[in-house]
C-alpha positions in Angstrom: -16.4 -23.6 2.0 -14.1 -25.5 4.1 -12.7 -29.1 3.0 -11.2 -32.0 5.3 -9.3 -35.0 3.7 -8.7 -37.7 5.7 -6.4 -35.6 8.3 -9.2 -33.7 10.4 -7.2 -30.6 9.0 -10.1 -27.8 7.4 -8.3 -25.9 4.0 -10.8 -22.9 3.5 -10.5 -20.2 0.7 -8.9 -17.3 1.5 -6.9 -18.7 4.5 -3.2 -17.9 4.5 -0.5 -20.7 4.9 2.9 -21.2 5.7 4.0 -23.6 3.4 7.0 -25.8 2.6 7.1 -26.7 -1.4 7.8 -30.4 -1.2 7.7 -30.5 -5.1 7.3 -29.1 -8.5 4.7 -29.9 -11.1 4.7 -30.4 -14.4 3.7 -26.8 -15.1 6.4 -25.3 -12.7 4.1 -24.5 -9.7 4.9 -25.4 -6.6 3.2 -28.3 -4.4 2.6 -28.0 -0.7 0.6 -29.6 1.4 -1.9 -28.7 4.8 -1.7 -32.3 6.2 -2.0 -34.5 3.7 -4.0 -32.1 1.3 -2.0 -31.1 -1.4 -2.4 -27.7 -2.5 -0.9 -26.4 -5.9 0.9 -22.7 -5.9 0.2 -21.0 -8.9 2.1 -18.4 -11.0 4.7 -18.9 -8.9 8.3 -20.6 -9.6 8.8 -21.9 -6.4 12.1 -24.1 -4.8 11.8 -27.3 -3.2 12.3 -26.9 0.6 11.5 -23.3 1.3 8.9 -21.9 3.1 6.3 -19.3 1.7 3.5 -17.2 2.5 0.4 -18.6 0.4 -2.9 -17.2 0.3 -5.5 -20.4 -0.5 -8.2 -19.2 -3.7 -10.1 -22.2 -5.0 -10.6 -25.5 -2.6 -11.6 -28.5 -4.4 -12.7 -32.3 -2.4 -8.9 -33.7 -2.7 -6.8 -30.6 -3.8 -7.0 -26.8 -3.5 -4.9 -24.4 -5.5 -2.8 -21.2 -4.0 -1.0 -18.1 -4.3 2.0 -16.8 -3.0 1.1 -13.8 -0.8 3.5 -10.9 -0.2 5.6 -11.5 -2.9 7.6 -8.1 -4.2 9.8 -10.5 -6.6 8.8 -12.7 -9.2 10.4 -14.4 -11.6 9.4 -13.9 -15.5 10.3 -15.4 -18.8 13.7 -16.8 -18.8 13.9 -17.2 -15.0 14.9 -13.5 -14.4 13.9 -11.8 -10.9 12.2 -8.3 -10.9 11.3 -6.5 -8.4 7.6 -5.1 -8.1 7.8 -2.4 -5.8 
């Protein structure tokens, strides 16, 4: 089900995204946003400024949430990266 806020700009589940993190919530994941609709990345520690592949899963009226797509390293615990190959 696709969602416009404001901006004329459809966010649909499922649809992938390039997407700049513009900041970091309280529970680490990343904030983006597909106009002015703000999208949250989850399970994800994300930094400010770069660009990821996100893959939209759940779309609400004013917000949707995401995941990062592609990803092959993630970080766990005390902020160490492994790989998942």
């Amino acid at each position: 089900m696709a969602q416009e806020y404001d901006t004329g700009e459809s966010v649909e589940e499922g649809t992938v995204y390039d997407m700049k993190v513009d900041a970091k919530g309280a529970r680490g994941e990343g904030i983006g946003r597909v106009g002015k609709f703000v999208v949250f990345i989850r399970n994800a520690k994300t930094r400010i400024g770069n660009i990821y592949k996100v893959k939209v899963t759940k779309v609400y009226r004013t917000f949707a949430y995401a995941e990062l797509q592609g990803a092959k390293r993630q970080f766990v615990g005390s902020g160490s990266m492994l790989d998942f190959t």
